[in-house]
N, C-alpha and C positions, 0 to 999 in steps of 0.2 A: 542301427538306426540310420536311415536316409538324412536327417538334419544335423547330425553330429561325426563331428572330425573323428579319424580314426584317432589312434592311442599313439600309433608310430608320428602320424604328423602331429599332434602335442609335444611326442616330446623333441622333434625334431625345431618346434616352434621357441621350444622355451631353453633346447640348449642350444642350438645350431643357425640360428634363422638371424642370429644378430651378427656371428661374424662369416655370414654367409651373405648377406648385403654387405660389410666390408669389404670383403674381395671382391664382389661383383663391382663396386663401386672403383678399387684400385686400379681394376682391369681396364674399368672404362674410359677412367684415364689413361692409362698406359696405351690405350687404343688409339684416343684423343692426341695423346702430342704424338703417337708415330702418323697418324693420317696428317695432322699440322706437316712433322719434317716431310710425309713422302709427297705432299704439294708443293712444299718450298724447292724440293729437291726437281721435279717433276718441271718446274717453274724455271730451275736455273739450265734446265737441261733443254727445255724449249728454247730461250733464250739463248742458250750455246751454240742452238742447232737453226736457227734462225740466222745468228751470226754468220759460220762456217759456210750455208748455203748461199750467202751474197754473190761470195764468188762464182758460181755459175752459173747465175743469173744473167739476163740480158739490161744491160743499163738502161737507167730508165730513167725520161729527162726529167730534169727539178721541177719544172714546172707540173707534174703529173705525180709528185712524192707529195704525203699527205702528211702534216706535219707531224702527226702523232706517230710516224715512223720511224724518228730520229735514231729512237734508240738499236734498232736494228742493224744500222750501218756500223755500229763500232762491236768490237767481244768484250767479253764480260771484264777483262782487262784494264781496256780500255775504260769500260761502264766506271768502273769502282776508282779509278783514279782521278775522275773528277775536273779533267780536262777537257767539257762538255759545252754547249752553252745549250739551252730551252726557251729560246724566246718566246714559245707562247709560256711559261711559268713564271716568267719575271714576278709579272703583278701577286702571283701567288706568292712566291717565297718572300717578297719585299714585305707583303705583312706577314709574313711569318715574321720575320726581322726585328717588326714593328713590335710587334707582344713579344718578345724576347723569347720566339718559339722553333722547336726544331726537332725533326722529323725524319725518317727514313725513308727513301723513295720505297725498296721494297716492302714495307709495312704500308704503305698506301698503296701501291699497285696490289697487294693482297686483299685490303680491306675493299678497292674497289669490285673485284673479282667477287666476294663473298656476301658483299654488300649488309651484312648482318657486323659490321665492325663494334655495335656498340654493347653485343651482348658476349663479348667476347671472355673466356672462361680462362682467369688471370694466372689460376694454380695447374693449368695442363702447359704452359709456355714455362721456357729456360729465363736467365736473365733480359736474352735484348729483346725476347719475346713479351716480355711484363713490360718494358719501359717504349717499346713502338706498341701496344695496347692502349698505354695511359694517355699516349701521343694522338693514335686515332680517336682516343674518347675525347679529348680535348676539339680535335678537329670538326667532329660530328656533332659538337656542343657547341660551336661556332655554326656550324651550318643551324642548325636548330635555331639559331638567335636570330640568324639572316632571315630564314623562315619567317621566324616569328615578324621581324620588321615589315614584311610581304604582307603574313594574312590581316596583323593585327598592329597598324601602327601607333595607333593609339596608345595603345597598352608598354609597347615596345620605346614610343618618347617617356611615358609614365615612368621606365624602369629608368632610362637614362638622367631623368631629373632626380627620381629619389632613391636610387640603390644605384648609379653607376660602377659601382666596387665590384657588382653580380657578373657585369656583361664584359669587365674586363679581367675574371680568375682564369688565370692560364698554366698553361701546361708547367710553368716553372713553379709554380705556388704549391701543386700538388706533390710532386718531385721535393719539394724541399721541406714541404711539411711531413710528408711519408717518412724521411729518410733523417732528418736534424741534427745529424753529425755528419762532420765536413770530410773526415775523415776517410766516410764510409763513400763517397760520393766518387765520381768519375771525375777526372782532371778537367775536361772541357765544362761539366757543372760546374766544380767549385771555383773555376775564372768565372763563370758566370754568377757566381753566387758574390763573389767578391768584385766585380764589376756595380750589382747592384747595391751592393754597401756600400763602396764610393761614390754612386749616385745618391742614393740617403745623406752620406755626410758631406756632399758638395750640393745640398738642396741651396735652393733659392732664398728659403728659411737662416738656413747658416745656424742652425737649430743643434744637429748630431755633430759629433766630432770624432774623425777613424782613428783608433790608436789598437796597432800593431793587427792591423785587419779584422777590426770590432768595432761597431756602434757603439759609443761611449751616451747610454742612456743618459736625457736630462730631465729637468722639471718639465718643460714646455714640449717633448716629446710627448711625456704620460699626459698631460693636459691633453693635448691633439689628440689621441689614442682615444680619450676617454670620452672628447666632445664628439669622435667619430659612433663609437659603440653606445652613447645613450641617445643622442638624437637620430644617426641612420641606420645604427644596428647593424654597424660596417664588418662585412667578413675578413677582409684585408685586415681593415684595426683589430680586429680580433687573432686574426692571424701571429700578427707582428707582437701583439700582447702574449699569445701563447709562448711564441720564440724568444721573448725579453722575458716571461717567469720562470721559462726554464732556464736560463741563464744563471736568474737570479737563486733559485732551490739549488743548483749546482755551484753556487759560488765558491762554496770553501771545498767540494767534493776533488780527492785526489784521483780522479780520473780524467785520465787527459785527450778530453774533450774539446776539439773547437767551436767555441759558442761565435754565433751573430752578433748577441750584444753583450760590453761588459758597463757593469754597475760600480759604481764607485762611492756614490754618496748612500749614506743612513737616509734620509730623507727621501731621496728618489729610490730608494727600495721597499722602503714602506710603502710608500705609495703606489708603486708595482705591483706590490702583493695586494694592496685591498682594491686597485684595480681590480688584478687579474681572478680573484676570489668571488669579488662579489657582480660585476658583469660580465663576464664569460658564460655562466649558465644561462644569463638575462638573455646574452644576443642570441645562445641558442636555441634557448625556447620560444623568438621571435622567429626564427625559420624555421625550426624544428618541434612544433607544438608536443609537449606529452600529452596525452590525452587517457586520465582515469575516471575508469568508470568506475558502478553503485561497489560494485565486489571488491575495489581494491586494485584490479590489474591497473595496470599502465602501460598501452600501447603507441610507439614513436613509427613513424614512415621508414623501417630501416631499407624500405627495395627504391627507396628514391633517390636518383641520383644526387641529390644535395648530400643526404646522410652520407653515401662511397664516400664523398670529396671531403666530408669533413670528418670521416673514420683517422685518420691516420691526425688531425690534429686532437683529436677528444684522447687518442690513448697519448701521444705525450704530454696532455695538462696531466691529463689522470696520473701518470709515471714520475710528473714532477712535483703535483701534493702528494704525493706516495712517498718521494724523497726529502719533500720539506718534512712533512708528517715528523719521521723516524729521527730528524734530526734537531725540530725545536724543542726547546725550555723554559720559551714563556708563556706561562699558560692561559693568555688574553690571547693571543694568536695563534694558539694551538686549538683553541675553543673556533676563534672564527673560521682557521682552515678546516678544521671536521665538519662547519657549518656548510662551507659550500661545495661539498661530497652529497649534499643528499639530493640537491636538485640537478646531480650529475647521474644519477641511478640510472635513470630509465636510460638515458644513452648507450650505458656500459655493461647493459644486460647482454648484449651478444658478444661481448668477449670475455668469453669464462676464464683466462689467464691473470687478467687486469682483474677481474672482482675476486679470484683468488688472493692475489696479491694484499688486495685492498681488505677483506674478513681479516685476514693474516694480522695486519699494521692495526686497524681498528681493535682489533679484540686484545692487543697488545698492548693498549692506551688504556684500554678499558680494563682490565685485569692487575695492570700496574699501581699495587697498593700507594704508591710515593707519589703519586698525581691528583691532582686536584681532583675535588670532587666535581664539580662544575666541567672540566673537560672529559674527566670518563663517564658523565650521566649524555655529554653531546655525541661520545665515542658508537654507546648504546644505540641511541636515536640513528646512527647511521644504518647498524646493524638490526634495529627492529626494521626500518625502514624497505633496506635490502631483502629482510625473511617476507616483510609483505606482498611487496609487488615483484618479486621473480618467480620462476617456478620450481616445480618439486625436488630436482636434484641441483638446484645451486641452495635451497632453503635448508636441503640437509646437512649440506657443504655447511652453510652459518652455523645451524644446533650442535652439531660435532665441533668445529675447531671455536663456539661459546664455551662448551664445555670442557675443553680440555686448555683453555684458557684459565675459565674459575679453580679447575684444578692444580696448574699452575701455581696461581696467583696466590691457594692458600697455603701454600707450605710453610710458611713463617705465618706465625698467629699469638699475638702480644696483644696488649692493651691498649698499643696505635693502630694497627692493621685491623683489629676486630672489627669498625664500623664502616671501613672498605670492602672488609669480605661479605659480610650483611649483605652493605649493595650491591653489590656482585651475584649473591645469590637471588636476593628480591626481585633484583630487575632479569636475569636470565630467568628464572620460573616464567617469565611472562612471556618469552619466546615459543613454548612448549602446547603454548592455548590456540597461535595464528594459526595452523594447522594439527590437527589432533591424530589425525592417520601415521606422519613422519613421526610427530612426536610420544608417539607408542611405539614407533622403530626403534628410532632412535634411544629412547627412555630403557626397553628391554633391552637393547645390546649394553646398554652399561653400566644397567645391574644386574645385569646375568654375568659381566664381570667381576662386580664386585662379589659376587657368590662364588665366583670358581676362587676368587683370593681365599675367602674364607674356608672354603672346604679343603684346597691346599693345607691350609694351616692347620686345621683339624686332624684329618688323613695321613699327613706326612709333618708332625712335629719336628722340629730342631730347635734350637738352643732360640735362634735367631726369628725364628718362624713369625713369631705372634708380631715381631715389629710391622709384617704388611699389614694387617689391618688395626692394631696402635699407633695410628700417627696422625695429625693434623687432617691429612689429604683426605684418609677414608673415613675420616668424621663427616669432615665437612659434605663430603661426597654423598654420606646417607643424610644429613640435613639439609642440602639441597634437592635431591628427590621427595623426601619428605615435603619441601616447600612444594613443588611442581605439581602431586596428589592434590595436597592441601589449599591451595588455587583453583585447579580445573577440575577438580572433582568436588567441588562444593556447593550445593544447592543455596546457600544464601551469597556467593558472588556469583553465579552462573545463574541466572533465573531463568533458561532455557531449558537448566538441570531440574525436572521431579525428583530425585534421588541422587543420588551419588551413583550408583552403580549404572548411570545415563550416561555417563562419560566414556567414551572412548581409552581412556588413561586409567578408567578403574580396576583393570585384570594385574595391573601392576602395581594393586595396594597388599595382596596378599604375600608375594615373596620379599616386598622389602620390608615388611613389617617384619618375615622369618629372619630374613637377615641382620638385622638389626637387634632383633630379638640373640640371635646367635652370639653377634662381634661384643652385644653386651654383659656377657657371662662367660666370655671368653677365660678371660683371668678373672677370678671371683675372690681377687686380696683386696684390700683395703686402700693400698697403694692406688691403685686403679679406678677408685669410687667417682674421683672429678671426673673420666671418660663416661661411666653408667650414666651420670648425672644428664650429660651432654646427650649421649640418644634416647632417654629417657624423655627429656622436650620435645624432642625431634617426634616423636611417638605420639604425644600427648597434642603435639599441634594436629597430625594427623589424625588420630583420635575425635577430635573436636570439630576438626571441618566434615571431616565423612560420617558423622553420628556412628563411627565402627568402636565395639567393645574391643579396646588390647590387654591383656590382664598384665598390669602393671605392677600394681600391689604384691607379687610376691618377690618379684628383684629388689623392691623396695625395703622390703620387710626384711629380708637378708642383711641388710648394711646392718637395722637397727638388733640383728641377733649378733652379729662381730663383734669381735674382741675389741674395737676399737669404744666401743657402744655399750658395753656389758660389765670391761676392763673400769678400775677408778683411771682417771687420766693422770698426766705428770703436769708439773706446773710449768709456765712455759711464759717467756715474755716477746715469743714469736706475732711477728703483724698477722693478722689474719688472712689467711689465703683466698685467693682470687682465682673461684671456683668457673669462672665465665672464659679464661686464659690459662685456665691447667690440664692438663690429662693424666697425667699421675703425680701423685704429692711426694714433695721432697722429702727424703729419711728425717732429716731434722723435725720433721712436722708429727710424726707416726706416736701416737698414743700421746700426746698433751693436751693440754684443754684447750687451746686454739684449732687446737684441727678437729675436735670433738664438739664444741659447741659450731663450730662452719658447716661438719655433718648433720647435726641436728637439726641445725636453719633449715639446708637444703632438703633433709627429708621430709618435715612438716610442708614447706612450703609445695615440694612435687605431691603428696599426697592431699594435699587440700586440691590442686588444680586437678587430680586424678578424678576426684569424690566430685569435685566442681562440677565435673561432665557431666555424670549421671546424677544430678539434687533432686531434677525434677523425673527421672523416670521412677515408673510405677513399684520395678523391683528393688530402689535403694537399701530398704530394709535390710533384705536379704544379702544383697551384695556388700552394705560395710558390716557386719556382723560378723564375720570369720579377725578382719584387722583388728576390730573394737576389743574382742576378748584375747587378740594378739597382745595387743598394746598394756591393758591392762596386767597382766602379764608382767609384762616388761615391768611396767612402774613400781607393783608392787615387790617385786625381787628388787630394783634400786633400791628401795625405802626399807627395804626391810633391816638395814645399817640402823637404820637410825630407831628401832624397837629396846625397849629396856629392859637391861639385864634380869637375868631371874633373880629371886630372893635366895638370902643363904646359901651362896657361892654353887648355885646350879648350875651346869651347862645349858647352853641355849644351841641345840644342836643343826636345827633350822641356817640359826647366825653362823653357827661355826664351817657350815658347809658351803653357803651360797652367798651369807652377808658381810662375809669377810672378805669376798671379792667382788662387792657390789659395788655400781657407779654410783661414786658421790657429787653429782651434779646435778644440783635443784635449778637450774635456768634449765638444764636440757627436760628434765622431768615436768616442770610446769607446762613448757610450752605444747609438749605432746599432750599433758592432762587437757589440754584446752581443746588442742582438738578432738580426743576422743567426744567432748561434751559437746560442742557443737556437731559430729556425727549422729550422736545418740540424738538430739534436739532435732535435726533434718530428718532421721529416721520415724520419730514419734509425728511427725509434722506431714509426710507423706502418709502414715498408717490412717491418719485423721481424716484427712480427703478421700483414700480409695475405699474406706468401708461404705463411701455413698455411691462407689461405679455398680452397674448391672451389668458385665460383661466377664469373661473368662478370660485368663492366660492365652486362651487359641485363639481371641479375636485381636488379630494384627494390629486393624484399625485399628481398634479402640486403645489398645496398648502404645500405639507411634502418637495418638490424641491426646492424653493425657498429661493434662496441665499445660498444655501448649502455647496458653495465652497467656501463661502465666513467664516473667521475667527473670532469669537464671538468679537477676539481683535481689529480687524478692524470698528467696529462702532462708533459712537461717543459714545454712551452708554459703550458699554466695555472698552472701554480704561478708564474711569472714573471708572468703578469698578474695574478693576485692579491697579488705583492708592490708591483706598481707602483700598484694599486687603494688598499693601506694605504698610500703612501706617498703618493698623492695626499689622500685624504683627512685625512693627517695635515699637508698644506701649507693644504687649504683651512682646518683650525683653527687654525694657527698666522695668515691671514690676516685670521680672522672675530676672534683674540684683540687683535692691531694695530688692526682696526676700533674695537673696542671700547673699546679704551687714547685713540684718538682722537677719537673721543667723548666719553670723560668728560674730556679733555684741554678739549677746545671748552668740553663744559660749567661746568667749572671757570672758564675766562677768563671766561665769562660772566657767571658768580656772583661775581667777581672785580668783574668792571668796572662792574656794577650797584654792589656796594656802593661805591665809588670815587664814582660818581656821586652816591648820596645822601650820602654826605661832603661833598662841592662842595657838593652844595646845603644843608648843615648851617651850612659856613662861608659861606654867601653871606645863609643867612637871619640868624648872627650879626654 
């Protein structure tokens, strides 16, 4: 076909063609700085040879030498050792002088030859080549200003009355914001850098004070700084605020760092920080508008020369809440520094190093069951923020190191951690909706992992095998997926959703359901019923959002045929186990009535929420009819203990076979008789309605219609599950209230035995 690519250039496109603009790309540099040296070189060789030829020239009188040929009369010897004078440059270099600026003659006689000095390309130049670059942008920023005062002076007094800070950023500012360690800096900067700290602390003010070549921050410092940045919106003050937070984030750090300024006082650091937190984004977004639009993006001027100048001060605030971040403990100030991360987003979308860093640290706050709830729901808000407004491969970068954060986080799972990990799951399910394409990427690669665990374990048994997927991690792991379905695949929170199968995320309801379905029958003892219990929910939520049948009912039915369930119990004066924090039940617990009536609850109560689902479909009949004569079943082989012996010493052979080892637990047998009745009652209740439908099993519609207006709570079935709903939730507070009693129980002995101790050691110091 004439309009379509051959086969070789596809696949030429899809394996080759990306690191084949790589290298063209490297080349072109590598082209780039050898054409740079063979001008320079080219450059010094004219000059050489310009030199040398003096001599056989005929002299030629001063009066008829043009002054711009000074240089000519001496060799390059001579040139570099600065033994020279240029009287027509005085006036030039004297303002250099004047802005504490300075420059290389060959970097300006280059730039003038090229005349393109300000688009100059920073990554193809060595070192002196990056810092006479920065030198000529500066100079060309000055000429530009001059200009400006030429075409437009109006405009040009404007600036000098209300931002004079703009007209006087020079070349030392960019130099010292780029670079922030003293260290790192050239011997002639860092005199100049420490020149201008004794000018700060021999201000006019009498305000700073140097100690050991540091601004010693005070009150009326941050005052000035702050009166500078709300009323003019001062880049300087912003500056000098950047270089005193980082001071201050670095204060206890053992790296030995030479900062500009040190802090001494609690007061004048606090006051720093909520300076530098809450107006730093302000002055930015005063020169540097974000601008988001209807969709969400947010796009900032990054090709404007303001943004370059202020690149290198945004990534050291960013690096230095990155370092406070990791290192506070209080969590009112752990809340407001993740606060002023978020109007710092759009800035630090082009430097994918810094918002690595930054997912890293945030999802680390937010994952961290032992933190407040209030700073890991702010933690969140960063990282929803950053999935919104960047694009496709930094948002994948957040969903991956989200998740393997929540994975993390749940490996310890108690009675404290449980309403951490919740959050954790609830609020990352909501990451998986902002984009639906990634998050079927991403979704498939890691449950196609947790499949390959499973079938390992299958495949290739050992002793130890089954612990990957028995533990904490890969529970939680299928009841977070399950959360993500059961979100974005749901027509009544999605009202863009007709159907569930309208979701982008629905082809990934089929295999987790299999696997889940698997890791739950893994081990089928009894030991292991609290783990069933757990993906059993996890099924049953998904179930419910997506209107998809999962046959539940027969894993169910299993527990209630085991020995645990069949067996009489032992008597037991064991607390009842705490099914919501177990995965397997401890030996102590296996066949007594404590661990037999916990089974019971949980069965009833998972198989009312099963039946729950379908009350109002048309086939309930049919579908609870196989458990009802199950169940029945059951009950009556329990009771059958309790039938009266036969007359005149007959055997009762029934008894002697199956009722001699029947369960005698009338609390467990009631509560199942109940719900068999309310089945049977739901059942008779639907038969009643559809004998007036006019429509067959093959009409879809009519079948999805049915009863639809009618309220899950209006059956007899639902009203029964939502009593057993308040009746559950009114056991988990009675459980969370005993916690809580035991708690302050401990903590009282504690408090107790502490002072006990400094008593001993009262009478031991008497």
């Amino acid at each position: 076909m004439a309009g379509q690519a051959k086969k070789s250039t596809k696949k030429f496109e899809k394996n080759r063609l990306k690191d084949t603009l790589e290298k063209r790309k490297e080349v072109a540099k590598i082209k780039q700085r050898a054409q740079v040296k063979a001008k320079k070189k080219a450059r010094n060789a004219r000059d050489n040879a310009t030199a040398s030829g003096n001599d056989d020239k005929p002299t030629v009188p001063k009066s008829q030498k043009e002054p711009s040929n000074k240089f000519t009369e001496m060799s390059v010897d001579q040139f570099f050792e600065g033994g020279f004078d240029l009287p027509e440059l005085k006036k030039k270099i004297k303002a250099q002088t004047n802005t504490g600026k300075r420059k290389r003659d060959a970097a300006v006689a280059s730039s003038q030859d090229s005349g393109s000095s300000s688009e100059v390309d920073l990554q193809t130049f060595d070192d002196d080549d990056v810092s006479s670059a920065e030198e000529m942008w500066t100079d060309n920023h000055q000429e530009d200003l001059d200009a400006l005062a030429k075409k437009d002076p109006d405009f040009y007094k404007y600036l000098q009355e209300n931002d004079a800070e703009l007209l006087d950023f020079g070349a030392g500012d960019l130099a010292e914001a780029d670079q922030l360690s003293e260290d790192e800096k050239p011997k002639k900067k860092r005199k100049k850098v420490q020149e201008e700290i004794a000018e700060e602390g021999d201000g006019p003010t009498g305000e700073a004070e140097v100690v050991n070549g540091q601004v010693e921050v005070t009150m009326a410092m941050v005052s000035k700084w702050k009166t500078a940045m709300v009323e003019q919106h001062s880049l300087r003050a912003m500056r000098q605020v950047v270089l005193a937070f980082r001071s201050a984030a670095y204060h206890n750090a053992n790296e030995e760092k030479e900062m500009r300024y040190a802090i001494s006082s609690p007061d004048v650091y606090h006051q720093l920080l909520m300076l530098a937190l809450e107006y730093v984004p302000a002055v930015l977004n005063h020169h540097l508008p974000a601008k988001e639009s209807s969709a969400g993006k947010v796009r900032v001027a990054t090709d404007s020369k303001k943004y370059r100048t202020l690149t290198p001060l945004l990534k050291s605030h960013s690096a230095a809440i990155l370092h406070l971040i990791a290192n506070l403990s209080d969590a009112p100030t752990l809340k407001k520094t993740l606060d002023s991360l978020v109007p710092l987003l759009p800035y630090l979308l082009s430097f994918k190093k810094v918002l690595k860093t930054l997912v890293k640290s945030t999802v680390d706050i937010w994952s961290d069951t032992s933190t407040t709830d209030a700073a890991r729901i702010t933690a969140f808000l960063v990282i929803r923020r950053l999935a919104i407004i960047s694009d496709a491969s930094i948002r994948e970068a957040v969903l991956r190191t989200t998740y393997q954060g929540l994975v993390k986080g749940s490996r310890v799972t108690n009675s404290h951690t449980l309403p951490a990990i919740n959050l954790m799951e609830n609020s990352a399910a909501e990451l998986w909706g902002i984009d639906p394409q990634i998050g079927y990427t991403t979704g498939f690669v890691y449950i196609r992992q947790l499949a390959v665990h499973l079938r390992t374990s299958i495949t290739q048994p050992t002793k130890d095998s089954y612990k990957q997927i028995y533990n904490w991690q890969y529970v939680h792991s299928l009841d977070f997926w399950s959360r993500v379905l059961s979100t974005h695949c749901s027509p009544a929170s999605n009202p863009a959703l007709k159907t569930s199968s309208d979701s982008p995320l629905h082809p990934l309801l089929y295999p987790l359901v299999q696997i889940t379905l698997g890791a739950l029958r893994l081990i089928p003892t009894p030991t292991y019923y609290p783990l069933r219990f757990h993906l059993t929910r996890s099924l049953l939520r998904l179930s419910r959002a997506t209107t998809t049948y999962i046959p539940l009912a027969p894993s169910l039915l299993e527990v209630l045929q085991s020995s645990e369930m069949t067996k009489p119990p032992k008597a037991s004066t064991l607390k009842p186990l705490d099914f919501n924090t177990a995965l397997r039940v401890p030996k102590p617990y296996l066949r007594t009535r404590t661990y037999q009536d916990g089974l019971g609850e949980q069965l009833v109560e998972l198989m009312a929420e099963f039946f729950g689902i379908w009350a109002k479909h048309i086939a309930f009949p049919e579908l609870a009819l196989p458990p009802i004569v199950h169940w029945k079943r059951w009950i009556k082989n329990s009771s059958s203990h309790s039938s009266k012996a036969p007359p005149n010493g007959a055997v009762n052979h029934h008894n002697s076979k199956k009722g001699g080892s029947s369960n005698k637990n009338p609390r467990l047998t009631s509560s199942i008789s109940l719900l068999v009745q309310k089945l049977e009652s739901n059942a008779r209740w639907i038969e009643e309605r559809r004998r007036h439908v006019d429509f067959g099993p093959s009409n879809r519609e009519g079948v999805e219609g049915f009863l639809r207006d009618v309220a899950a709570e209006d059956t007899p079935l639902g009203a029964f599950v939502e009593g057993l709903r308040r009746k559950s939730e009114e056991r988990e507070k009675m459980l969370e209230r005993a916690r809580e009693g035991e708690r302050r129980d401990r903590d009282k002995e504690r408090e107790e035995d502490g002072q006990e101790g400094m008593e001993v050691d009262d009478d031991d110091d008497e």
